[in-house]
MIPA-910045 format. One record per residue: residue in one letter; x, y, z of N, C-alpha, C, O, CB in turn. Coordinates in nm, 3 decimals. Last residue first. Glycine has a CB too. Layout:
N
(pt A; (X; Y; Z); (X; Y; Z); (X; Y; Z); (X; Y; Z); (X; Y; Z))
...
//
This chain:
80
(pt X; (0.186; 2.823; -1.932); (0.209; 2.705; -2.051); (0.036; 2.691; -2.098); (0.002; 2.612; -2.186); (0.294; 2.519; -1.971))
(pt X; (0.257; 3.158; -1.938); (0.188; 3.080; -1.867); (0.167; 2.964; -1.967); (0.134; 2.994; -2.081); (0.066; 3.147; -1.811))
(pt X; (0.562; 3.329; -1.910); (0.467; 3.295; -1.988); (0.396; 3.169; -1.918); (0.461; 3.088; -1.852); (0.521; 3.273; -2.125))
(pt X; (0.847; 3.277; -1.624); (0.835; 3.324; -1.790); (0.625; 3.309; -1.839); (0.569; 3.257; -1.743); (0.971; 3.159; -1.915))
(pt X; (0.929; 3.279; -1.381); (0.925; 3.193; -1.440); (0.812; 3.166; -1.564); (0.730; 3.077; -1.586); (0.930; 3.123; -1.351))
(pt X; (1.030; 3.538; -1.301); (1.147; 3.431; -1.294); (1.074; 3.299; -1.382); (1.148; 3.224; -1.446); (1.192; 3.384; -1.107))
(pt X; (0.787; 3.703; -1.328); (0.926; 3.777; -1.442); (1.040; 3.585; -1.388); (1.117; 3.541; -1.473); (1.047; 4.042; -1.331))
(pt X; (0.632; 3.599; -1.176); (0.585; 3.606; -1.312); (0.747; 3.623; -1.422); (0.789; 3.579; -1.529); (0.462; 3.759; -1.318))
(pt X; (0.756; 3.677; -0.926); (0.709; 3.529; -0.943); (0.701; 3.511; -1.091); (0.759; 3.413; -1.138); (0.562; 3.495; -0.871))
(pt X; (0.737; 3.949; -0.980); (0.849; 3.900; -0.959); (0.855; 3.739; -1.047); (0.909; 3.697; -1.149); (0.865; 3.901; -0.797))
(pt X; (0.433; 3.978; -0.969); (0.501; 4.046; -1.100); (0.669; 3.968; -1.071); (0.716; 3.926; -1.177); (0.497; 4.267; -1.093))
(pt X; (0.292; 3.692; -0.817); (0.335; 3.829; -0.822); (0.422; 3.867; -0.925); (0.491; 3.777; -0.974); (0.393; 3.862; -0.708))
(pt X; (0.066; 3.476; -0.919); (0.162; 3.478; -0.925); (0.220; 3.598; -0.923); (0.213; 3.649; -1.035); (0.181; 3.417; -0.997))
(pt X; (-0.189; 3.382; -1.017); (-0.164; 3.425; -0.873); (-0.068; 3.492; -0.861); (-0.085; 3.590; -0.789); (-0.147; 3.335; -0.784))
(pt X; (-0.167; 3.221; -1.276); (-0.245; 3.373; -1.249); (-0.281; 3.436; -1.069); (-0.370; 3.508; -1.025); (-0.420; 3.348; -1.334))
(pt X; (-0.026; 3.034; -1.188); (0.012; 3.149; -1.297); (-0.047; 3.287; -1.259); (-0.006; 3.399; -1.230); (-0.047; 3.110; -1.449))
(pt X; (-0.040; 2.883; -0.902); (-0.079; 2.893; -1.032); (-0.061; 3.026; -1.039); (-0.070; 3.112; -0.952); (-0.210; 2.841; -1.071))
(pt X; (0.310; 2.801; -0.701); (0.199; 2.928; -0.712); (0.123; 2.910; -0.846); (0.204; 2.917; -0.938); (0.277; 3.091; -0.714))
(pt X; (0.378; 2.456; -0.706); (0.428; 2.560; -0.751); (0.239; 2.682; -0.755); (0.124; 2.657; -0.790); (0.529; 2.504; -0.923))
(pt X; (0.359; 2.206; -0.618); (0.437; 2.283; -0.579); (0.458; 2.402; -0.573); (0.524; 2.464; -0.489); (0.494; 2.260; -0.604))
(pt X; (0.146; 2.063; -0.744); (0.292; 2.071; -0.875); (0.402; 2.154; -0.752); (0.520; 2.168; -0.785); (0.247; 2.218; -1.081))
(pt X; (-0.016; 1.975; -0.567); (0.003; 1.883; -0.643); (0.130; 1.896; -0.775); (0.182; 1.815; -0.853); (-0.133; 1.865; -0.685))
(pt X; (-0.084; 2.178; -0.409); (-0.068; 2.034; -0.329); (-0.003; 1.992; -0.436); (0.109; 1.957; -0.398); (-0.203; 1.934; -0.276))
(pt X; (-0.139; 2.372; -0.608); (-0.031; 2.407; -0.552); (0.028; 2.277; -0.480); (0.149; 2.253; -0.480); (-0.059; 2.523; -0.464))
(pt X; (-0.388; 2.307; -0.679); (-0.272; 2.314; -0.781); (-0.175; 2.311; -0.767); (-0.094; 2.270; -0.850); (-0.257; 2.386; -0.840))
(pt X; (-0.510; 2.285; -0.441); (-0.508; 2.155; -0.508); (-0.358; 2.154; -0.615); (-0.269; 2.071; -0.632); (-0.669; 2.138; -0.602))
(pt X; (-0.599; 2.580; -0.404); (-0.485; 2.494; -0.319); (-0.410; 2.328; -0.397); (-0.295; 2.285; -0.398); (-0.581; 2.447; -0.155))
(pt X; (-0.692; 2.615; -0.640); (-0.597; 2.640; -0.644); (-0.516; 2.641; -0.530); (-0.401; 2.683; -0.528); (-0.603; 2.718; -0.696))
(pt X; (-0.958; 2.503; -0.570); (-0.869; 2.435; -0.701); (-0.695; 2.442; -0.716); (-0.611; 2.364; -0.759); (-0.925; 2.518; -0.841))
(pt X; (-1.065; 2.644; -0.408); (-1.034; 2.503; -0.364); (-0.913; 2.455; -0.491); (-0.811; 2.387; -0.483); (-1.198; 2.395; -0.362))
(pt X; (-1.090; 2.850; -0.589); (-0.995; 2.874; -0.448); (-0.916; 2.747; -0.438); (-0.796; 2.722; -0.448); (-1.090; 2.898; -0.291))
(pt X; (-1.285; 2.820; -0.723); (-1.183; 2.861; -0.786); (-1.036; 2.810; -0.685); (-0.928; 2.756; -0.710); (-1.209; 3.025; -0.811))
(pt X; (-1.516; 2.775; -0.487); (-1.421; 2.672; -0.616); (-1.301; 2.689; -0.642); (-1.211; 2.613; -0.607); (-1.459; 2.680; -0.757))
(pt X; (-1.536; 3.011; -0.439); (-1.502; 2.967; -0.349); (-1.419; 2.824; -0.431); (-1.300; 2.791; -0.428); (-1.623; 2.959; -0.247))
(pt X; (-1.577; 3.154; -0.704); (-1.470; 3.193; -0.637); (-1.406; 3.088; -0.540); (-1.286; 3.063; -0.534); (-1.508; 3.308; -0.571))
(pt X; (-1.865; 2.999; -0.708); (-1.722; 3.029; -0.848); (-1.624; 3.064; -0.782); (-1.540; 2.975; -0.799); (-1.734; 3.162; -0.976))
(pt X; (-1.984; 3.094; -0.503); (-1.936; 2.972; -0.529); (-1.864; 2.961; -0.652); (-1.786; 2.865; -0.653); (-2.034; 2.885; -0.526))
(pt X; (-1.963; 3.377; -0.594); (-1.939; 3.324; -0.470); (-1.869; 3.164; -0.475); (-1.753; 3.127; -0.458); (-2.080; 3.329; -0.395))
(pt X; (-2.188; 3.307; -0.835); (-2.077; 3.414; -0.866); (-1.931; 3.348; -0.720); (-1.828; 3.289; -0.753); (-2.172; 3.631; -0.828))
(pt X; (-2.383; 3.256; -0.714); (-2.364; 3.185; -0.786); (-2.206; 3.202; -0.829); (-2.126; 3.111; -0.850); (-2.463; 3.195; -0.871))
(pt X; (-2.470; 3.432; -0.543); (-2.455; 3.329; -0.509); (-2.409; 3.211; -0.585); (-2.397; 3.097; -0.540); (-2.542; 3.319; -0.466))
(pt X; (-2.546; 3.656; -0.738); (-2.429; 3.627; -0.664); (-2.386; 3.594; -0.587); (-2.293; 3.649; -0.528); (-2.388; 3.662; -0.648))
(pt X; (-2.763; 3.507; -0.864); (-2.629; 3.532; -0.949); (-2.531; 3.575; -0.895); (-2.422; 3.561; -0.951); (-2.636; 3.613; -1.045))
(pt X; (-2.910; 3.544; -0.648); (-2.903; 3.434; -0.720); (-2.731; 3.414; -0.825); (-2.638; 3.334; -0.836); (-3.051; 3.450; -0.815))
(pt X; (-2.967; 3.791; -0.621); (-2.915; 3.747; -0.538); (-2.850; 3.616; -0.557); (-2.751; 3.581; -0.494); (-2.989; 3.756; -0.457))
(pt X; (-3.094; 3.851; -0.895); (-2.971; 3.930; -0.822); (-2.897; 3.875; -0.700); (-2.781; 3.906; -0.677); (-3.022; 4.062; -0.773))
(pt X; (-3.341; 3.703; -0.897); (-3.210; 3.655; -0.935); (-3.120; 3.737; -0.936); (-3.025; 3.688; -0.998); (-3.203; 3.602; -1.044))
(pt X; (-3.498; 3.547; -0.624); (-3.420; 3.707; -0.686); (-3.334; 3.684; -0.799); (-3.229; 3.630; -0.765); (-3.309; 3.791; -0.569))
(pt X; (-3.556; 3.291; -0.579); (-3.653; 3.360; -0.691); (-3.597; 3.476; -0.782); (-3.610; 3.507; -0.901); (-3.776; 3.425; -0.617))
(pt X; (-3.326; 2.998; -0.546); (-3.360; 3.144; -0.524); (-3.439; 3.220; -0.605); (-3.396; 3.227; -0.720); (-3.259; 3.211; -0.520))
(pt X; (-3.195; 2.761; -0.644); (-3.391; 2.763; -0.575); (-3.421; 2.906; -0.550); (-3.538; 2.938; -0.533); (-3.428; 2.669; -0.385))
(pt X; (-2.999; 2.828; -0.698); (-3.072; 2.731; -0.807); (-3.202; 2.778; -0.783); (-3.290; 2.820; -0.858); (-3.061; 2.556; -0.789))
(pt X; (-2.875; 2.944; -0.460); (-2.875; 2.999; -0.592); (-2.969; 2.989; -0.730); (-3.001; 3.069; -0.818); (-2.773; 2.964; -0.621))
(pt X; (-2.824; 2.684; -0.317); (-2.906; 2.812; -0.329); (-2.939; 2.878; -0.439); (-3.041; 2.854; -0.503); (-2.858; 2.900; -0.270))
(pt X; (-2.646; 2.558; -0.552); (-2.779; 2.509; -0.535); (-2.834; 2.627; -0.460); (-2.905; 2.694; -0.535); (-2.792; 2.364; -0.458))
(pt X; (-2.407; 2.702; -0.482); (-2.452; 2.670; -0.545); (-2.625; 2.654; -0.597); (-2.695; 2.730; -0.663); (-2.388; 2.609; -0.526))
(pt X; (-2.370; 2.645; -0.148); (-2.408; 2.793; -0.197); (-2.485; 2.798; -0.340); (-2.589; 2.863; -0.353); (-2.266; 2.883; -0.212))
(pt X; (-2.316; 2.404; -0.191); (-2.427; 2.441; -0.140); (-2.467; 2.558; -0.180); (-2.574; 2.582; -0.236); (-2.426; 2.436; -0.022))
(pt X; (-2.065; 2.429; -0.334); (-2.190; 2.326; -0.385); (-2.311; 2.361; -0.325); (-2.414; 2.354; -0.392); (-2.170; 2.170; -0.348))
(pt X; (-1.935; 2.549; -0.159); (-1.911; 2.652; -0.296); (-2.105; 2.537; -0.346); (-2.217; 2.580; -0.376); (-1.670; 2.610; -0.447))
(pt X; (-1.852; 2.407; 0.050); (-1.973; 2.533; 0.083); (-1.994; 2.569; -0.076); (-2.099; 2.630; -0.097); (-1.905; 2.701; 0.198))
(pt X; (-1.750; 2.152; -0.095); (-1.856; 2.185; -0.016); (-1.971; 2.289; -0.001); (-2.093; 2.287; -0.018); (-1.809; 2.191; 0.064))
(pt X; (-1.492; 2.342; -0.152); (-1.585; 2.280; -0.282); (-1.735; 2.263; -0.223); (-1.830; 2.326; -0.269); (-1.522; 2.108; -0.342))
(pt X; (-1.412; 2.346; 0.120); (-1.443; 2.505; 0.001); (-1.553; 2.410; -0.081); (-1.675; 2.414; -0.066); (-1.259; 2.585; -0.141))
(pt X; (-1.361; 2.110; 0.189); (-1.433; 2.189; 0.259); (-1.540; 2.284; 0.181); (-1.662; 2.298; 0.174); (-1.342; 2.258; 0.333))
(pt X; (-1.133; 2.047; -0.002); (-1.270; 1.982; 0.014); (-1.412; 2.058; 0.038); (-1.514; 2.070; -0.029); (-1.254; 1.898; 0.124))
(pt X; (-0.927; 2.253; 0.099); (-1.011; 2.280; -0.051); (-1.124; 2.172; -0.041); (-1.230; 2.220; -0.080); (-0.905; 2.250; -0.213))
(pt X; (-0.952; 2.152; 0.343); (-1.009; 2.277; 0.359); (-0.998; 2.298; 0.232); (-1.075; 2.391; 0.208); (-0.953; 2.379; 0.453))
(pt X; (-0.772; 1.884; 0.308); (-0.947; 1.891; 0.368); (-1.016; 2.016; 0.349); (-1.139; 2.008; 0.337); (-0.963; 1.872; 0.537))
(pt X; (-0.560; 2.009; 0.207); (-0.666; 1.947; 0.135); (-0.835; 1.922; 0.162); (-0.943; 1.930; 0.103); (-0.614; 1.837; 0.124))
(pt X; (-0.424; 2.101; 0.423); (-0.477; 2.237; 0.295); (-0.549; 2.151; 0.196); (-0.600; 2.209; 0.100); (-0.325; 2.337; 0.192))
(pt X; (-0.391; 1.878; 0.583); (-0.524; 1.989; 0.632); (-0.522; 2.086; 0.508); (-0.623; 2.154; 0.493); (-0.494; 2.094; 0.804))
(pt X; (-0.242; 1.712; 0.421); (-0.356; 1.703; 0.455); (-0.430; 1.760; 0.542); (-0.532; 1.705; 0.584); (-0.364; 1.624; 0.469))
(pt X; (-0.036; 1.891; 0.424); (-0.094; 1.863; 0.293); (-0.203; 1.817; 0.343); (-0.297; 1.888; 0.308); (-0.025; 1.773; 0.195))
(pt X; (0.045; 1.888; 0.692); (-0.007; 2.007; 0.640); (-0.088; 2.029; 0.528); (-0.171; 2.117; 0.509); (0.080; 2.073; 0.622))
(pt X; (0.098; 1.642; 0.698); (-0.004; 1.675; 0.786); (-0.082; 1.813; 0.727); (-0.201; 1.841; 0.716); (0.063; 1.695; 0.936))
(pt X; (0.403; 1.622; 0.572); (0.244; 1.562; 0.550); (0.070; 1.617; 0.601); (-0.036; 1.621; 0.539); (0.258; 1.429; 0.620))
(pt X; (0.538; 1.824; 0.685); (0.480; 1.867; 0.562); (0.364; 1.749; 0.551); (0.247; 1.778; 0.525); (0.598; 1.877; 0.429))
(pt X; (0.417; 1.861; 1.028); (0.484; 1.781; 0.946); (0.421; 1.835; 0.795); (0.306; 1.874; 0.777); (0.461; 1.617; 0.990))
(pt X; (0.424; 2.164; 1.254); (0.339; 2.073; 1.179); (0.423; 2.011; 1.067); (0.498; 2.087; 1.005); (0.214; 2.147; 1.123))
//
């Protein structure tokens, strides 16, 4: 697979994420439980989170900070 191609399937699938994360969302909104509610809510925070951090990576190259293995962390110092 061409690096283009690739960027544009790890983009469609943070799209994707944001998607389910929005729906899941709104469940959440209309749900009575709110145990269930809050971690449906919780879910789509993650699933977000996710989308964001393919995006971060499409767009500087580089692993975000707080992913980043103790190695990854020790070569490229403190988070800006």
């Amino acid at each position: 697979m061409s690096d283009d191609r690739l960027r544009v399937t790890l983009a469609t699938l943070a799209e994707r994420w944001r998607e389910i994360a929005d729906s899941t969302e709104s469940l959440a909104i209309t749900t009575a439980n709110r145990v269930l509610s809050e971690a449906r809510y919780e879910r789509a925070r993650h699933i977000r989170r996710a989308a964001d951090d393919i995006d971060t990576v499409l767009r500087t190259g580089r692993v975000p900070h707080d992913l980043m293995t103790t190695t990854e962390l020790a070569q490229n110092g403190p988070a800006r």
